[in-house]
N, C-alpha and C positions, 0 to 999 in steps of 0.2 A: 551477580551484580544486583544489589539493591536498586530500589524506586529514586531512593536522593541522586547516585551517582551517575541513574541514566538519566534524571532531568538536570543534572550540574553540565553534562558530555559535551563538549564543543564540537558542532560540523562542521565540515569543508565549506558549506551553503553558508555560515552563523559567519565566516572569515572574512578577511579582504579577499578578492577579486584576482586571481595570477596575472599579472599581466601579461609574463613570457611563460605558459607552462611549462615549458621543454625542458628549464633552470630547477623547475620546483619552487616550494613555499622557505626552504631554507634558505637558499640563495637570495632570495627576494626580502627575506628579515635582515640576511646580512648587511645588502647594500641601504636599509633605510637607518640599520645601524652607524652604518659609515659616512651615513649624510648628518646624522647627529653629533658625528665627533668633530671639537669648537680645533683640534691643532689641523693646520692645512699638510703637515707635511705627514702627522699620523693618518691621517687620512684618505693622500695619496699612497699611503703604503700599503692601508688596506683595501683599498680597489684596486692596487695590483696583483696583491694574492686569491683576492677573489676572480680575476679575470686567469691568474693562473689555476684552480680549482675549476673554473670551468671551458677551460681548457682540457682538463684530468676527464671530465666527463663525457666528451667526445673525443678521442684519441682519434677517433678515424679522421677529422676533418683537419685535423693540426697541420697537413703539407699542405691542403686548399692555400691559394695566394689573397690574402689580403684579410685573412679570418681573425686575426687578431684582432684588426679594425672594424670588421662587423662586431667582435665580442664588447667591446667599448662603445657600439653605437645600443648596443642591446642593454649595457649599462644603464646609460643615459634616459633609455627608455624606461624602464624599472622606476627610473630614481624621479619618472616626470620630468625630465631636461632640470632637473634643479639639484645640481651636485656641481660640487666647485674645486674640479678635480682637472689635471692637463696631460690629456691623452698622449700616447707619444709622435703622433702624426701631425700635432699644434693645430687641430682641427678640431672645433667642439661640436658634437650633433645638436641638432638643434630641430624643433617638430615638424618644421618644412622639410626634412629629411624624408616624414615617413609619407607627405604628401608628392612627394616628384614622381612624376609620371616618366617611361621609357621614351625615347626619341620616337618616332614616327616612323615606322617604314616604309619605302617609295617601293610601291608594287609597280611593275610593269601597268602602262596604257594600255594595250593592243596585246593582243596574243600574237605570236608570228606564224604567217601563212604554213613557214613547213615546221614543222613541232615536231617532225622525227631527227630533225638536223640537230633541235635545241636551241636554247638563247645564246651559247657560246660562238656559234658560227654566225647569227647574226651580225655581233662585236666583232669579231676578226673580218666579216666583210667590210661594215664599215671605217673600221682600222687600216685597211687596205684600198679604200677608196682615198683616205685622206693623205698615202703615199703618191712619191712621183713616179711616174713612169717610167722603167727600169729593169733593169736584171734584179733587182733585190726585190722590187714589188712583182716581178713575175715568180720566184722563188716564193713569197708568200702566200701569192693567188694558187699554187701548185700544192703547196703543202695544205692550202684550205680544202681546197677539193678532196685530196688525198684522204684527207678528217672526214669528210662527207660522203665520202666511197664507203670508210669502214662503218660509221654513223648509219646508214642505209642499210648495208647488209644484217646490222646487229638487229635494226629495229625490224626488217623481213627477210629473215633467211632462204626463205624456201625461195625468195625471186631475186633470178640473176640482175647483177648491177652492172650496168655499162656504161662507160664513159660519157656514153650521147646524153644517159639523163642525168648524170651531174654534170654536164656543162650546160647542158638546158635552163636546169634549176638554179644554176650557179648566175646564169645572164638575166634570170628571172628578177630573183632575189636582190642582185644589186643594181635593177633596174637597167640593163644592157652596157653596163661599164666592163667589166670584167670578162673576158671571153679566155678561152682557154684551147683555141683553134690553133693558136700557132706552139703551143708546146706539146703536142702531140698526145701520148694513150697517159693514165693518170697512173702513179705509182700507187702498188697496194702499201699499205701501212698494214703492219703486224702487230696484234693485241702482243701487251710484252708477256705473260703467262702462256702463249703461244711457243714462244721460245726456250722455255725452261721445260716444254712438254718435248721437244724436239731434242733438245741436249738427254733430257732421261731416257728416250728414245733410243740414243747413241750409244749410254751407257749401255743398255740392256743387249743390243747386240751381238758385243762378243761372245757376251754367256751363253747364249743362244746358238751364236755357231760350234759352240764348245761343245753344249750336249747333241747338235748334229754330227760331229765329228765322232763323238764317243757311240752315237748309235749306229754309228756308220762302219768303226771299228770292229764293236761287238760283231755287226751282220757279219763280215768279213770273216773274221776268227770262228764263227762259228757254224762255217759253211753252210752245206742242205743238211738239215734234220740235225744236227750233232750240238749237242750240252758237254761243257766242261764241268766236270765234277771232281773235288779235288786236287785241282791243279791239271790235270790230264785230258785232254779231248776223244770223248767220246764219239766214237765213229756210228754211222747208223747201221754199220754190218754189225758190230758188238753188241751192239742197243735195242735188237728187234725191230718189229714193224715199227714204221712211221721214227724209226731214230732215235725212242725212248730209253731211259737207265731201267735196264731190270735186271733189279739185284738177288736173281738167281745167279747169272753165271758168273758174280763176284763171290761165290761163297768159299770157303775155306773145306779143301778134301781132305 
């Protein structure tokens, strides 16, 4: 390379500014190309081929929901919000777009006293406070506990859970409304992966007794000391000491 051609060379730095890099410098000449052309309908024709081309460039994202419409807001952006072009959603971006801020999220006030129960039992106490009095809100007050049996034992295994301290904790928590004296001991709840360990369980046993039964056979058939070799049962008079095969007195005279 001569002296002229490396001071004629254009750099990336000497260029306009990417706006979206992701798209590249092609993409981004395209669409200022297509804000230049004076027919609205060739024009809308060519920002849709360009929104399909870059489409072609992330394959992965094309089942994402709504990606089409971000590729049209990323247009717009490119093109400075000044292209006079009608998205198929009849929604123009516009710069307030890039300024909107996410909702606000409403963190909990207060942490709750028992944090191994979780926020979930909180709400279902107070869900069950705002019931009537009833066989339907005692079936709910029962199934709460029930959650809070298994909830306890998850979060400390090694110590046993009894009834008395989840109704203790249960009359705590919803400030002495809720007792659970008159329905008696609390039913366990069963993790459901519990149960599929119990069925494989079942499965594996007949096999089990199956090779019981076959070593049980064997022992049988093959009395004190004695191998069958051949189909034939040797005896431990034929076989020498201790009942072994010695293929001496098999030989051929």
């Amino acid at each position: 390379m001569s002296k002229k051609e490396a001071l004629n060379m254009e750099y990336n730095s000497q260029k306009d500014e990417l706006i979206i890099p992701e798209y590249g410098r092609n993409v981004q000449n395209m669409i200022f190309y297509a804000k230049a052309i004076e027919d609205d309908r060739a024009r809308q024709q060519v920002i849709e081929e360009i929104i399909d081309m870059m489409m072609m460039m992330h394959p992965q994202n094309r089942n994402l929901e709504d990606y089409r419409i971000k590729l049209w807001r990323h247009v717009f952006k490119i093109a400075s919000y000044d292209l006079n072009v009608q998205p198929p959603s009849g929604i123009t971006p516009s710069p307030e777009d890039d300024n909107r801020k996410p909702d606000k999220v409403n963190y909990p006030s207060a942490e709750p006293g028992y944090r191994h129960y979780g926020n979930n039992v909180q709400r279902l106490i107070r869900r069950a406070l705002e019931m009537e009095p009833g066989p339907k809100r005692n079936g709910f007050v029962a199934t709460i506990a029930s959650y809070m049996k298994l909830a306890y034992r998850t979060w400390n295994k090694e110590h046993f859970v009894s009834d008395d301290i989840i109704k203790t904790d249960l009359e705590i928590i919803s400030n002495g409304q809720l007792s659970l004296d008159e329905l008696g001991s609390i039913e366990n709840l069963t993790p459901a992966n519990q149960g599929g360990m119990n069925n494989n369980n079942n499965r594996r046993r007949p096999s089990n007794q199956g090779s019981n039964n076959r070593q049980q056979r064997s022992n049988n058939t093959g009395g004190s000391g004695g191998r069958s070799y051949g189909g034939r049962q040797q005896n431990s008079n034929n076989g020498g000491s201790g009942g072994k095969f010695n293929p001496r007195n098999n030989k051929r005279k």
